[in-house]
N, C-alpha and C positions, 0 to 999 in steps of 0.2 A: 829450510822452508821459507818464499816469500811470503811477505808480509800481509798478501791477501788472499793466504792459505792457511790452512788448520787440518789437526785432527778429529776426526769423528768418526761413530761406528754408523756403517752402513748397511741396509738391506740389501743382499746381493743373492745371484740365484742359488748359489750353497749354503744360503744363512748369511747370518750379521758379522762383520769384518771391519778391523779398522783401517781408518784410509785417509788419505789427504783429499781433499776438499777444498771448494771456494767457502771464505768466511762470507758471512748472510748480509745480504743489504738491507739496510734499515729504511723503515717508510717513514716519514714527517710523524707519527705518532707512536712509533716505535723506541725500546733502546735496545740497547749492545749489551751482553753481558757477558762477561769473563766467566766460564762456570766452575763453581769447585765441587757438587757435587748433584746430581741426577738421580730420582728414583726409576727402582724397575715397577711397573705399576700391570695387571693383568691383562691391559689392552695392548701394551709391547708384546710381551707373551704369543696373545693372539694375532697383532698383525704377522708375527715372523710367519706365523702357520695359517698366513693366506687372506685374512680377515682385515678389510681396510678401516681403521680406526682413526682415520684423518692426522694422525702422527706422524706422518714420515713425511721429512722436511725437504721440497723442493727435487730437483731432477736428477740429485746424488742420491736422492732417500736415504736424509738421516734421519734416525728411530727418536725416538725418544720424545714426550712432552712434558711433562714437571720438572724443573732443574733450582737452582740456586747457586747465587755467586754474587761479585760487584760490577757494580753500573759502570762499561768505560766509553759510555757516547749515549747523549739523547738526542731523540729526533725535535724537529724544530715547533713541532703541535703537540707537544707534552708539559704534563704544569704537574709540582708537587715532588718532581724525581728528579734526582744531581746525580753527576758523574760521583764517583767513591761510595754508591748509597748500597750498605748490600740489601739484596733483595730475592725475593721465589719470583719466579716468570713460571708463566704459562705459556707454550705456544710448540711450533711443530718443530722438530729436527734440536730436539735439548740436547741428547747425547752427542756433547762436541765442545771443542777447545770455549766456543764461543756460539752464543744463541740471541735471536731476537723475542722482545716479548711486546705487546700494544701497552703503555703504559697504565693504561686500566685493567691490565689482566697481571698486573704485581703488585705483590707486598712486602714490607718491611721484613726485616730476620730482625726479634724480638733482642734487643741486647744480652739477655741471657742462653741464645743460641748460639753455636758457632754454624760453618757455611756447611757441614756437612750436615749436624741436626736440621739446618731449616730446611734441609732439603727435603724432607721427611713429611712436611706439611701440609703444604698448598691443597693440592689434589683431596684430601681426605676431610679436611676441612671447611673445603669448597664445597664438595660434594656430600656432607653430612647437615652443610647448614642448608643446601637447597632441598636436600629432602627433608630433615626433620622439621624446620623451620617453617620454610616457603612451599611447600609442598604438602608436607603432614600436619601442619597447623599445629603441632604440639603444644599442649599449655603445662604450666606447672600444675603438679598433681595427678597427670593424667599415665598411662604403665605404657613404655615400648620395646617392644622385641625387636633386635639388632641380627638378623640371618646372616651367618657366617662373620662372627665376632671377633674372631681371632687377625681376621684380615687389617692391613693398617686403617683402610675407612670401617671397618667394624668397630678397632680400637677407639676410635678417635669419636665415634656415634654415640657407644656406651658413656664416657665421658663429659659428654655432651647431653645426652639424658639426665646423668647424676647431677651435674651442672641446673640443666633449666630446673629441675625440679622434681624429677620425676617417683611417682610413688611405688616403680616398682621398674626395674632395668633389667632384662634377659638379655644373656647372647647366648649366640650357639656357633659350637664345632663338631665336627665330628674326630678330629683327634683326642684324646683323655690328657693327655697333656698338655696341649695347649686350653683346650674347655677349663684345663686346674688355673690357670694362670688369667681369666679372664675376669675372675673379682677385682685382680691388683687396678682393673682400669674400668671399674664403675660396675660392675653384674652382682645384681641382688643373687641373680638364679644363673643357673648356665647349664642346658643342657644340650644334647645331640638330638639334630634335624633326621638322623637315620633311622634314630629309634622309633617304632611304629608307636610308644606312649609316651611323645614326646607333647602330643596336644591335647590332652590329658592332664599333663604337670603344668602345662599353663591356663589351664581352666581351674584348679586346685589353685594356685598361687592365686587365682584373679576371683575367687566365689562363683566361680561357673558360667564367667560372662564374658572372659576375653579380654584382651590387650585394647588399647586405644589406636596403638598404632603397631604397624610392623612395618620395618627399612628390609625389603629383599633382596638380595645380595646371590639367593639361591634361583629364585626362580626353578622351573623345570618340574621335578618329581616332590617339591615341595608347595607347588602352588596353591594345591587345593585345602592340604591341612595349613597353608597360612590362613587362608577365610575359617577353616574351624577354628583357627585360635584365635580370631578377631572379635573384640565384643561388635553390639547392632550398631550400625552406623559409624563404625571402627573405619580405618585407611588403612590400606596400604600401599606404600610407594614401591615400584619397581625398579632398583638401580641396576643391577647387578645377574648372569644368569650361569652362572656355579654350576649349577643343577639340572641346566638343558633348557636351550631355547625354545623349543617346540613341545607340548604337552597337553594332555587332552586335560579342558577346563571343567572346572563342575559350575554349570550356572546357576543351578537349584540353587547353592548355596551362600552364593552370590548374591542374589534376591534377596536370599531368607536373610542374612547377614543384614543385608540394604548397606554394603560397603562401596566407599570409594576406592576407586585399584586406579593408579597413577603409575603409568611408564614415564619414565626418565633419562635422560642420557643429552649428552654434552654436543655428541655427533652433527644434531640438528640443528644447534641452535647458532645464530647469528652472531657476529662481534658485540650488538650493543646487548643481546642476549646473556653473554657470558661475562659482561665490561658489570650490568646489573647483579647477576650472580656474587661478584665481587665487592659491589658495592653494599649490600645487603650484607655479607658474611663480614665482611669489616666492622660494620656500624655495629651488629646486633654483638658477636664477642670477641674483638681482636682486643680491648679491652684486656677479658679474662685469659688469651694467649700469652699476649704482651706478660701478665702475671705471673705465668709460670702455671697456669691453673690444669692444661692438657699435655699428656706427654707422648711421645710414638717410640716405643722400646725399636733399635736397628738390631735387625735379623743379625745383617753379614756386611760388610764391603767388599766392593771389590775394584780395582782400579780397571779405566773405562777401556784398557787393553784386555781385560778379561768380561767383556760383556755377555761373549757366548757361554760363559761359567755361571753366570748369576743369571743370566737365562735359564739354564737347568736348572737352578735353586730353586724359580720360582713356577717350574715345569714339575719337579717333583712336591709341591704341593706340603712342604716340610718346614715353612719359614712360619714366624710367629713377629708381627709386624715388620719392619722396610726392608727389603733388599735393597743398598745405594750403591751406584756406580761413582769414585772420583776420579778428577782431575785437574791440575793445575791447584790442586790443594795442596 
């Protein structure tokens, strides 16, 4: 292979395939990263089955956006980041020998991680501190429900609740297995979104008044018992839609609630959009990361020549936080 070629898995018309490729030019604000290891995240999932989620990298269409590895090139408008530094990148086309990230869209791998665990992080962390944070306004003391808990940004929300303060942490799965497994990572309570008296046990746990917040993850066939589980003037953020995009609303209850309902998503948002995102989820607890303070149990690996494998894994809806892709690890 020459030197300004790589492998990477690609979107191709029978599905995702590995392949040789040009390695990725880096812009003046960019760097280069050697990657060791990639998560599979539920928007991979959906792009392969038709769904553009701004992931697939360039006119090869490599998959993949969350990766982690070492810095081997910055670009010449970047400050703070050296060659040998490992770090998580964000950006399009991760699943590959080598990936570009905007220097403001990386972070550090905590010294107590290796390049495979930090791969684990970025995305869920990123996307837990914009919604619970900067989104949900969460205060200490105040109770949040985490919709689909089991998931790695479920994981990582619950934690994050226990963390700022919170007086009362729910998740939900609808598997009994993993719902067992959802106290180890912060859940007071943890119940099943399928059960029809599921918003009932959170009106029981909360004195008949509802959550402060809820992080939706489900969307769909849960939206309307999310507002019954909202106390008045409760939030909730919409990341995530598990549960069906399209769904008849109730607004009655809406009103009667007088909640905030926040859609969310990454999709929209600009470079300096997502460079803030970063900057914010830094400041507020990379601190408590750095610590050791959050952890992401890995489902499975799989190295990044069985991509179409860990794609099923995370198709059959059976994994209990990361699925990671390696390479060059």
């Amino acid at each position: 292979m020459s030197d300004n070629k790589m492998q990477a898995v690609v979107l191709a018309e029978n599905g995702v395939q590995l392949a040789e490729v040009d390695r990725p030019e880096m812009k003046p604000t960019q760097v280069i990263i050697k990657v060791a290891s990639c998560s599979v995240n539920r928007s991979d999932l959906l792009t392969t089955q038709g769904k553009n989620y701004g992931h697939v990298g360039g006119a090869a269409k490599v998959m993949g956006a969350a990766f982690c590895g070492e810095v081997v090139e910055v670009g010449s408008e970047t400050s703070g980041i050296a060659v040998g530094d490992r770090v998580m990148g964000v950006g399009a086309g991760g699943w590959a020998e080598y990936a570009v990230s905007d220097y403001r869209r990386t972070l550090p791998v905590p010294d107590h991680m290796d390049l495979i665990q930090g791969g684990t992080i970025s995305s869920a962390f990123l996307t837990m501190h914009d919604a619970i944070v900067t989104n949900g306004e969460f205060k200490s003391g105040q109770s949040i429900l985490i919709q689909g808990g089991s998931t790695g940004v479920g994981i990582m929300g619950m934690q994050f609740g226990e963390h700022l303060g919170a007086s009362l942490v729910i998740g939900t799965s609808t598997n009994p297995e993993r719902r067992a497994r959802l106290a180890e990572f912060g859940a007071d309570l943890a119940l099943d979104s399928s059960d029809p008296g599921w918003v009932d046990q959170v009106l029981e746990a909360t004195d008949g008044k509802g959550v402060d917040l809820i992080i939706d993850q489900i969307s769909g066939y849960a939206a309307n018992q999310n507002m019954a589980a909202t106390k008045v003037h409760g939030r909730i953020i919409n990341v995530g839609r598990l549960g069906g995009e399209v769904a008849e609303f109730d607004f009655n209850t809406h009103a009667e609630r007088r909640l905030t309902y926040i859609g969310t998503t990454g999709r929209t948002r600009s470079l300096e959009e997502h460079a803030e995102v970063f900057r914010r989820a830094r400041a507020d607890l990379w601190d408590a990361l750095d610590a050791g303070k959050f952890k992401m149990p890995i489902d499975s690996t799989f190295d990044i020549s069985e991509a179409p494998a860990a794609l099923e894994r995370a198709k059959a809806n059976l994994h209990f936080g990361r699925i990671m892709l390696t390479i060059n690890a």
